[in-house]
C-alpha positions as semicolon CSV with decimal commas, in nm:
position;residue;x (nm);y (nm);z (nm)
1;X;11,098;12,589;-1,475
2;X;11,382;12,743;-1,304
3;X;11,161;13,039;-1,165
4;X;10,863;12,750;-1,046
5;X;11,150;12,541;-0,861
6;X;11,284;12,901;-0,705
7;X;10,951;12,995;-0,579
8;X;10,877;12,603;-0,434
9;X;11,233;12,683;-0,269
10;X;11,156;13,023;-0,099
11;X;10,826;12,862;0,012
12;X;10,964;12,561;0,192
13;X;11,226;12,753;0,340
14;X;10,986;13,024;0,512
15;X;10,749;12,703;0,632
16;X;11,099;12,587;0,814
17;X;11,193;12,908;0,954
18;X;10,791;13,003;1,055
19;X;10,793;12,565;1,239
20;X;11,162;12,648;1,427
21;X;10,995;12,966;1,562
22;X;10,761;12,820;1,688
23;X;10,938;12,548;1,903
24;X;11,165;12,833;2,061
25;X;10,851;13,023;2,133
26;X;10,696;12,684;2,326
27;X;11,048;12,625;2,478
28;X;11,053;12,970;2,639
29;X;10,727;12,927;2,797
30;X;10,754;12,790;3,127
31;X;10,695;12,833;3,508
32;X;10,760;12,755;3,827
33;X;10,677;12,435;4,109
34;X;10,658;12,515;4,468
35;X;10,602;12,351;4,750
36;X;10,655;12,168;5,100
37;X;10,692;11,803;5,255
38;X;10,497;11,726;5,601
39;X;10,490;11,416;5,797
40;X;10,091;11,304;5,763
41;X;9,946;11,393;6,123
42;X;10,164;11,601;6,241
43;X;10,250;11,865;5,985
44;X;10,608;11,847;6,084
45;X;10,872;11,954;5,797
46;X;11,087;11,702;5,639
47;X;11,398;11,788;5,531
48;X;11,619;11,636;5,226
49;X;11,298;11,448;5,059
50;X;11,424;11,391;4,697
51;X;11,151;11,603;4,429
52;X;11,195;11,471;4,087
53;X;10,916;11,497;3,791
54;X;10,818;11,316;3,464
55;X;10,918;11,412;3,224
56;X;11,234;11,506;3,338
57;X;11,309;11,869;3,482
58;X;11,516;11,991;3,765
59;X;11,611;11,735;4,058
60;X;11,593;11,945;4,395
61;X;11,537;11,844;4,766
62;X;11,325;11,986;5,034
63;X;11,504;12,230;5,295
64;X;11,519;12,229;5,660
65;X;11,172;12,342;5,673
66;X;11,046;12,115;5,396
67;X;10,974;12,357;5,141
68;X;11,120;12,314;4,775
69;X;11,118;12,507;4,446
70;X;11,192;12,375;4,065
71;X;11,213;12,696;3,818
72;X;11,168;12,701;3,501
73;X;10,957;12,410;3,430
74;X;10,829;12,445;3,059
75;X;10,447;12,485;3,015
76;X;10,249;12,105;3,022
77;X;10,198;11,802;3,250
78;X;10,378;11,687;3,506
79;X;10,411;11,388;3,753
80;X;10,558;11,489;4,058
81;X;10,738;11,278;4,287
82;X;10,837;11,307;4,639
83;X;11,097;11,007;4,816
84;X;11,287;10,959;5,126
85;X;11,388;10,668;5,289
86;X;11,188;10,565;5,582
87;X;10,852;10,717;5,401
88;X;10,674;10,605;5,136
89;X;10,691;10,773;4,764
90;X;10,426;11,026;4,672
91;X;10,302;11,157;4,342
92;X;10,145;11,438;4,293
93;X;10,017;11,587;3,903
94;X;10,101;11,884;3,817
95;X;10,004;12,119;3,515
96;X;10,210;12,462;3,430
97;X;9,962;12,648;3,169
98;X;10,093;12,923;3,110
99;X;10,441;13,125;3,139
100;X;10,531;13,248;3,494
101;X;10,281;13,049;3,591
102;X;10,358;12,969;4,011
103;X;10,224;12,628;4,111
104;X;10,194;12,524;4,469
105;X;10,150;12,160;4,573
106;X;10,209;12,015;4,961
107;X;10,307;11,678;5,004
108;X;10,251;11,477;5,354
109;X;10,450;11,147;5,368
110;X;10,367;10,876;5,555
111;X;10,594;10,631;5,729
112;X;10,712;10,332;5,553
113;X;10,604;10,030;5,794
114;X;10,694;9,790;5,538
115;X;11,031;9,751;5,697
116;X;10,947;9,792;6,076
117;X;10,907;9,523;6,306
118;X;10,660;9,448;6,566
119;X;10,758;9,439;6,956
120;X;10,842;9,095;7,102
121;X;10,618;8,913;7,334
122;X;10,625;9,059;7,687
123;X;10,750;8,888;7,952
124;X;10,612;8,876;8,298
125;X;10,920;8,902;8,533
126;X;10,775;8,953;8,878
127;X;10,599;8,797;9,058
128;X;10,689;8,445;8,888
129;X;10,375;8,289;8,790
130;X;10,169;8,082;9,057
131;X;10,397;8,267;9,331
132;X;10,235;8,269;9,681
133;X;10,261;8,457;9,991
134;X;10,285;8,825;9,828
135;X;10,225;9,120;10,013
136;X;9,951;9,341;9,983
137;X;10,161;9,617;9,773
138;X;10,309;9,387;9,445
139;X;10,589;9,558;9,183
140;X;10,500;9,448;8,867
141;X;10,728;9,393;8,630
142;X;10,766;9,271;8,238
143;X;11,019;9,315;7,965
144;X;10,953;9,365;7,585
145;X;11,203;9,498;7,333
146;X;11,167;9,659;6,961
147;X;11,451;9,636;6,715
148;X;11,319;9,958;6,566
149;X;11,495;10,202;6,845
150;X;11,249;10,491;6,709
151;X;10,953;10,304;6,817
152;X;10,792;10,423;7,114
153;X;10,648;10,102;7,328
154;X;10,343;10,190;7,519
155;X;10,163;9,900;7,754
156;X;9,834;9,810;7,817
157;X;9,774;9,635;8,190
158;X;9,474;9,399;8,304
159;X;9,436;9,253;8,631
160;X;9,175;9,032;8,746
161;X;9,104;8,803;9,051
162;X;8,942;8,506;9,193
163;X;8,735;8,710;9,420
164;X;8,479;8,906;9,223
165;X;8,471;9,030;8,887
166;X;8,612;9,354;8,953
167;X;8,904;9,434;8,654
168;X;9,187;9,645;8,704
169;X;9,293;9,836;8,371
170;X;9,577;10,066;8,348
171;X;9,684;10,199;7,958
172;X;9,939;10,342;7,802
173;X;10,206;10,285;8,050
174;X;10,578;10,373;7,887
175;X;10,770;10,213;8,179
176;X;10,798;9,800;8,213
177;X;10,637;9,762;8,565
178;X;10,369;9,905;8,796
179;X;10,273;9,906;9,161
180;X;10,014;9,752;9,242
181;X;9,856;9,828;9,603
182;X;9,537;9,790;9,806
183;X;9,518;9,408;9,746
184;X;9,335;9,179;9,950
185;X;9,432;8,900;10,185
186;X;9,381;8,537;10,065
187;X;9,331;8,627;9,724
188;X;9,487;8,517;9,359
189;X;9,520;8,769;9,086
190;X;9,553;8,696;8,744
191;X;9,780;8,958;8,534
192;X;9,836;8,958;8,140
193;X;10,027;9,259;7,947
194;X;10,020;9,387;7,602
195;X;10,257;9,619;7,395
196;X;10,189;9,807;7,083
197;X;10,476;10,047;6,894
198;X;10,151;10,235;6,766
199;X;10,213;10,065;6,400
200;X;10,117;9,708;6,439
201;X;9,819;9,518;6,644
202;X;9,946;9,473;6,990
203;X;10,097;9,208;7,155
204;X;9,967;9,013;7,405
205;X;10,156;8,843;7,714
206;X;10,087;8,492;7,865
207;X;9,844;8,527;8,175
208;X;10,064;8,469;8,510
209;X;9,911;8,410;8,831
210;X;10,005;8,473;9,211
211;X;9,856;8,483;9,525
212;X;9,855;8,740;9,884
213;X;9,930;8,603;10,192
214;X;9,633;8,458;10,395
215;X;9,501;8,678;10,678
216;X;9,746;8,738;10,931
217;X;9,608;8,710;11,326
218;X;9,762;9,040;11,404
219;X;9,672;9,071;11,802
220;X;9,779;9,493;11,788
221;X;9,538;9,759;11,697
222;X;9,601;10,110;11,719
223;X;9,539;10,473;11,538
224;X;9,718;10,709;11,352
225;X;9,656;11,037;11,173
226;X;9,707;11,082;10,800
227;X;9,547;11,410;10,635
228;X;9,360;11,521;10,938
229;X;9,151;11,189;10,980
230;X;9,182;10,911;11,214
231;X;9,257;10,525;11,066
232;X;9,348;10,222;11,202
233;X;9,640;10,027;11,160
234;X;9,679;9,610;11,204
235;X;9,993;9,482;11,339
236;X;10,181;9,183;11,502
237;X;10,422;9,136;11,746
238;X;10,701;9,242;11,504
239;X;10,563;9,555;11,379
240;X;10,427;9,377;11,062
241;X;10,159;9,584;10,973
242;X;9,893;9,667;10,735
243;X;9,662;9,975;10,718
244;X;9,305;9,804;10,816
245;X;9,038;10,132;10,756
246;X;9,086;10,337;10,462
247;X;9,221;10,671;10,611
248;X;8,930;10,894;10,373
249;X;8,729;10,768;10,681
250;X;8,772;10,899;11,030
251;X;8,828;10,579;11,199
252;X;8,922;10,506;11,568
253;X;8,906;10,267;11,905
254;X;8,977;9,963;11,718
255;X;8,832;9,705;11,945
256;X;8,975;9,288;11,861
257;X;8,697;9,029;11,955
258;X;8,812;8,679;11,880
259;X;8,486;8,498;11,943
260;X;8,317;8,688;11,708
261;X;8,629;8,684;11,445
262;X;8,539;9,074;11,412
263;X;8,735;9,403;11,458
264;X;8,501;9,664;11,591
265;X;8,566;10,043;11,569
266;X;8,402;10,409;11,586
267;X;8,358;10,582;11,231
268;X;8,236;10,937;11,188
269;X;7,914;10,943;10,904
270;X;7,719;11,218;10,829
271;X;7,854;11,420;11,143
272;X;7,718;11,155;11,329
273;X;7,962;10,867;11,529
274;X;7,883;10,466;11,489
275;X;8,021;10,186;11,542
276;X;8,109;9,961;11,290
277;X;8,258;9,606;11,219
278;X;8,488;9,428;10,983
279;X;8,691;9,143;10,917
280;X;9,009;9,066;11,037
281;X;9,169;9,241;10,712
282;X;8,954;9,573;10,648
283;X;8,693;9,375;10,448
284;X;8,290;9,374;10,466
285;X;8,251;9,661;10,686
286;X;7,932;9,660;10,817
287;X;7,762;9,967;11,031
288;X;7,622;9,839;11,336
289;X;7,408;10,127;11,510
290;X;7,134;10,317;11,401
291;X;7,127;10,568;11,720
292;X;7,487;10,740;11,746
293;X;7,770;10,738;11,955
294;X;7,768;11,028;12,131
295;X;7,883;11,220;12,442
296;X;8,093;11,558;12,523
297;X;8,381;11,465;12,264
298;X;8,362;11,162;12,004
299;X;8,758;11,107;12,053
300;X;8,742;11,055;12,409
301;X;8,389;10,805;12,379
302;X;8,428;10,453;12,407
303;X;8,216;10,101;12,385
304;X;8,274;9,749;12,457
305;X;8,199;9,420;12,338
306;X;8,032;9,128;12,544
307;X;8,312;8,855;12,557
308;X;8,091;8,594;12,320
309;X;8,123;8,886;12,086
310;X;7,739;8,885;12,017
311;X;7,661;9,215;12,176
312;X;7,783;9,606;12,238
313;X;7,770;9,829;12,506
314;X;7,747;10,227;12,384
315;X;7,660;10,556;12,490
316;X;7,429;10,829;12,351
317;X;7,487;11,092;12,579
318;X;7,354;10,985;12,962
319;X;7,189;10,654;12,812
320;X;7,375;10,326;12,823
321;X;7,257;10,084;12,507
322;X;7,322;9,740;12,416
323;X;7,264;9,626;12,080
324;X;7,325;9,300;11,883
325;X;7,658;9,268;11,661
326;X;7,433;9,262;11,379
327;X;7,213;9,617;11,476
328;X;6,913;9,456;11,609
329;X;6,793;9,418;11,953
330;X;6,854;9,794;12,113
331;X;6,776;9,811;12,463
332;X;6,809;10,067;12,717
333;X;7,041;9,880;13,009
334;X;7,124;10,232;13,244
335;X;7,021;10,624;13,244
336;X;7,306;10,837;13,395
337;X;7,161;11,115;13,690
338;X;7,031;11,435;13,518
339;X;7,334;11,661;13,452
340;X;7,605;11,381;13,368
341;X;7,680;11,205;13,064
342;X;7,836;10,840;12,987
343;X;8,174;10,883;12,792
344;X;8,269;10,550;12,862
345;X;8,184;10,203;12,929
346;X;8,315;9,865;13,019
347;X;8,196;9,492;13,012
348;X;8,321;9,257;13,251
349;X;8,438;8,921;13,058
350;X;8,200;8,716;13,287
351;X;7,946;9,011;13,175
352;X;7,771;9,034;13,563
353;X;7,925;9,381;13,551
354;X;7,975;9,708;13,362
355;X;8,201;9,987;13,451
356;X;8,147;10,343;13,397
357;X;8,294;10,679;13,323
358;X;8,081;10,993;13,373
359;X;8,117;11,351;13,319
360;X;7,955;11,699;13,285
361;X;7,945;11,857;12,934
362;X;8,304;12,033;12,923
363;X;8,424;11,644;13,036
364;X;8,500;11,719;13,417
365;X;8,323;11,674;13,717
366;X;8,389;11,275;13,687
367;X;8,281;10,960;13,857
368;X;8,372;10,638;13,765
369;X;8,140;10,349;13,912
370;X;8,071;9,949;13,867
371;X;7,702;9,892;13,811
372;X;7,517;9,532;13,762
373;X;7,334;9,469;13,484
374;X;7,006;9,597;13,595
375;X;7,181;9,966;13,682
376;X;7,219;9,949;14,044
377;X;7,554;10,055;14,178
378;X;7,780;9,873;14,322
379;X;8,107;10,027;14,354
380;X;8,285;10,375;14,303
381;X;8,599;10,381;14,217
382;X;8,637;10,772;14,155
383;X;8,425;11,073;14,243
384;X;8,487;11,466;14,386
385;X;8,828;11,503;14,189
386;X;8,950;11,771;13,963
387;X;9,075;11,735;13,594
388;X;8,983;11,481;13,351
389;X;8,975;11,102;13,386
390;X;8,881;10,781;13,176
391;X;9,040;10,498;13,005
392;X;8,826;10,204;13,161
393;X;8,909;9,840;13,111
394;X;8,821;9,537;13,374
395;X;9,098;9,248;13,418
396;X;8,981;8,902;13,261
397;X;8,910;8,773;13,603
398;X;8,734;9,097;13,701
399;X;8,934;9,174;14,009
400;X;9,114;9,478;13,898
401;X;9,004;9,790;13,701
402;X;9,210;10,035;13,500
403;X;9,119;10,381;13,448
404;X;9,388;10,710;13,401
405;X;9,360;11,042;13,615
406;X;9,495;11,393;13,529
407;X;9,675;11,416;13,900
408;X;9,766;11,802;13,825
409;X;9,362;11,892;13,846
410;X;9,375;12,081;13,558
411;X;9,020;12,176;13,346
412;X;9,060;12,308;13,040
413;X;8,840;12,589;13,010
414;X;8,903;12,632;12,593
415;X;8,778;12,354;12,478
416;X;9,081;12,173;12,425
417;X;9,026;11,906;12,688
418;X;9,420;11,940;12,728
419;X;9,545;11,723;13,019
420;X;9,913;11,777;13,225
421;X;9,982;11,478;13,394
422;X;9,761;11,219;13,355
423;X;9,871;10,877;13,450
424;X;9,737;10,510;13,493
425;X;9,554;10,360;13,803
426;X;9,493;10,036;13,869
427;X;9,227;9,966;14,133
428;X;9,185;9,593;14,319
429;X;8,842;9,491;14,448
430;X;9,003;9,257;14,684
431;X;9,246;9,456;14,817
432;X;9,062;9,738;14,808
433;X;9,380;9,927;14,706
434;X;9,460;10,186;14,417
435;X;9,799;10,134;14,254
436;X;9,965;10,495;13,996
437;X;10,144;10,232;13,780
438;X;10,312;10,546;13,643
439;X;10,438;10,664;13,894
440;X;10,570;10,366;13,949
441;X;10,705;10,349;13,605
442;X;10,925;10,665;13,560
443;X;10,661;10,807;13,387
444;X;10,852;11,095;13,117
445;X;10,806;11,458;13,280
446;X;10,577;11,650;13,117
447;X;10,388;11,340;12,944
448;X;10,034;11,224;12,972
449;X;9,958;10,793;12,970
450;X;9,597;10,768;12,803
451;X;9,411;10,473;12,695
452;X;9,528;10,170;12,908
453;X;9,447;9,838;12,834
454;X;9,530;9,512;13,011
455;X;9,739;9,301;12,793
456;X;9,522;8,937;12,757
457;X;9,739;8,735;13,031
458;X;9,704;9,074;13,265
459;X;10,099;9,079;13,298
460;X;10,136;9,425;13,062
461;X;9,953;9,730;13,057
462;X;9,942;9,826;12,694
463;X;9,874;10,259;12,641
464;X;9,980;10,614;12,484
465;X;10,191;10,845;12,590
466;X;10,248;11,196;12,490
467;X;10,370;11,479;12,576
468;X;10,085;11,724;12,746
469;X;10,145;12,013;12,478
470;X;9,896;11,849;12,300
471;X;10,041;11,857;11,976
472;X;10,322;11,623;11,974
473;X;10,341;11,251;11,842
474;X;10,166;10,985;12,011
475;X;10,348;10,654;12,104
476;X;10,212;10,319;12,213
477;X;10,380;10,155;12,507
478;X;10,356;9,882;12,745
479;X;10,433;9,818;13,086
480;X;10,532;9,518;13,240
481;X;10,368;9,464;13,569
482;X;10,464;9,273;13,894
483;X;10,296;9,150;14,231
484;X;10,449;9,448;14,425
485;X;10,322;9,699;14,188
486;X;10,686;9,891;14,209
487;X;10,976;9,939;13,948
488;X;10,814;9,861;13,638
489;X;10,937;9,910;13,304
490;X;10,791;10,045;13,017
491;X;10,891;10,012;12,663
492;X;10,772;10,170;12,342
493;X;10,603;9,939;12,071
494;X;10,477;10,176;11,807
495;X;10,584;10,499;11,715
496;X;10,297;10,760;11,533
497;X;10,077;10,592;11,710
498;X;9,736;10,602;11,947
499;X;9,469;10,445;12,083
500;X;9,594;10,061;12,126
501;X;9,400;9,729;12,168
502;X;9,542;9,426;12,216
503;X;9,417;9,119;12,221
């Protein structure tokens, strides 16, 4: 019995020694985790995420550029967990086979948006809702905040009006107001802004309204030059002003007709010159001729409207037209003699009477004449004189007659049409007498007076002046005139400026 029980003894000791080997052999099997923490979308590293597993192993965190490493992870299954604050927890599984086994995982974290808060209501600052009388050119401005600092606020914009059903739409703004330009007279726009932090649905403002000032009765019209094209600017008395053609046009000789409510002008299409209408603030411009403007230089041509402001006088070349407002009913009214061509034209306000500028092809050589309405001639007021001449305009009661002269003679044989001292005449048909208003007005040395017009009492003179180098800026002026003719003043109304009507 003794010897059985010994055996029995020796047998269940070797079946304990042979089970303990066996769980240091498993224990010494293991391997090793690897890995890195992004931000989901942008594969930027996270640093310091917490990487714990069950069961338990090594606790380590992710370094500066999100990688991690847990060694000596004993061979089996594994639940792998990635935290941070901010970013919600993720699991990954995770199976070492085998000894020195390397496993890789990546884990991209997403932002926790359980906590953050959504962006308050904007509010619309400026204008206040239902303002009135804004200008043209409106600052925009709202206010929203986000307690989450982090949160980058981007705005939506939507503008609408009570005009058409044109929509104005500017995104992703990141400032809290916006300029808004180009508006129209008369009109009321309806804004509304929203906000978004990029997390939750954005959030929409109340709708505020205001309205632009009504059309203003400017009585000044003149040009200036903005990226090497012509446009035409509105103004009033004060030097209020608004630009009233869009200056990606070449736009010029603004011409104010208050019977017919219209603003008429020469515009350059297709190489060709027209004229062309539109309202009193740039709007519904409408193209009037079908046969062109046309003569030695477009810049020096000009037209005129028939005081009921149902017709135009024009020029193509040596023909003299008249056409209705609305581009029917062209007639021939005069033919210039063979050799000369009509640069300019004007229509007596009691329309018995039209004067007229001629000219060879270079622009010299020029008459200036009164013919009736069926093209006899009835008066010349200049012929047989050297240098250029022009700027024709008839008093309201007809008696007098402006026009400028070049007194120096000069012809510009390049091209340039360049003029040294041209000034403004005034003739009178019942005196019979010729008046140099600028001589008479200390007219600058050096300086050229174009484009006269009589003021619509007659008691200015309203016209450029420049200095004759042909390059420098252009100023509009007027003169005040007297019975004597003698000791006038002049005074400067608009600076940049060209080409002036003024009605």
């Amino acid at each position: 019995m003794k010897t059985i029980f010994r055996i029995l003894s020796i047998l269940l000791f070797s079946i304990f020694l042979v089970s303990c080997n066996e769980d240091l052999i498993d224990q010494a099997q293991s391997g090793t985790l690897r890995g890195k923490v992004v931000k989901r979308g942008t594969n930027v590293p996270i640093e310091n995420v917490k990487i714990f597993t069950a069961p338990t192993t090594e606790t380590v965190f992710s370094k500066a550029d999100g990688t991690f490493e847990i060694p000596n992870m004993p061979v089996g299954n594994y639940s792998v967990k990635a935290e941070l604050s901010g970013y919600l927890t993720t699991f990954q599984a995770v199976n070492i086979q085998k000894k020195d086994q390397i496993v890789t995982v990546a884990f991209e974290l997403d932002d926790d948006n359980s906590l953050n808060t959504a962006p308050t209501t904007p509010q619309l600052l400026s204008p206040t809702d239902n303002s009135v009388n804004q200008p043209l050119t409106v600052e925009l401005t709202w206010n929203s905040t986000d307690p989450d600092t982090d949160d980058v606020l981007k705005y939506n914009l939507t503008i609408k009006n009570n005009l058409d059903t044109n929509v104005i739409q500017v995104n992703d703004l990141t400032t809290n107001h916006y300029t808004l330009s180009n508006l129209k007279f008369g009109v009321s726009y309806f804004w509304q802004v929203s906000v978004s932090d990029g997390i939750h649905s954005a959030v929409l403002s109340a709708i505020s309204k205001f309205t632009t000032n009504t059309v203003p009765m400017n009585r000044y019209h003149y040009v200036q030059k903005q990226n090497g094209n012509l446009f035409i600017v509105s103004s009033n008395e004060l030097g209020v002003n608004f630009q009233f053609t869009n200056s990606s046009y070449n736009s010029w000789r603004p011409r104010k007709n208050n019977n017919a409510g219209l603003i008429a002008f020469l515009r350059t299409e297709g190489g060709n010159t027209h004229i062309y209408t539109a309202n009193p603030d740039g709007s519904n411009v409408f193209k009037v001729t079908t046969v062109p403007v046309a003569g030695f230089n477009n810049n020096e041509m000009d037209f005129s409207w028939s005081t009921n402001g149902q017709e135009f006088l024009y020029a193509n070349f040596n023909k003299l037209y008249r056409i209705n407002k609305d581009g029917s009913g062209l007639n021939l009214v005069y033919t210039a003699p063979s050799g000369t061509m009509i640069s300019e034209c004007d229509w007596s306000y009691d329309g018995s009477k039209i004067a007229l500028k001629t000219n060879n092809v270079n622009g010299y050589n020029t008459q200036i004449y009164i013919i009736d309405m069926l093209g006899n001639t009835l008066k010349t007021i200049l012929s047989g004189t050297l240098g250029a001449s022009g700027g024709l305009n008839f008093s309201v009661d007809g008696n007098r007659l402006l026009y400028t002269r070049d007194v120096s003679g000069f012809e510009d044989g390049s091209g340039n049409y360049r003029q040294l001292d041209t000034r403004i005449f005034v003739y009178d048909f019942i005196a019979n007498a010729t008046y140099d208003v600028s001589n008479e007005s200390d007219k600058p040395q050096g300086t050229n007076d174009l484009d006269p017009r009589f003021s619509p009492n007659n008691a200015q003179i309203i016209y450029t002046n420049t200095s004759n180098d042909n390059i420098s800026p252009r100023n509009v002026e007027v003169i005040d005139l007297n019975s004597s003719m003698t000791d006038m003043t002049r005074t400067v109304l608009f600076t940049n400026a060209e080409m002036p009507d003024y009605e």
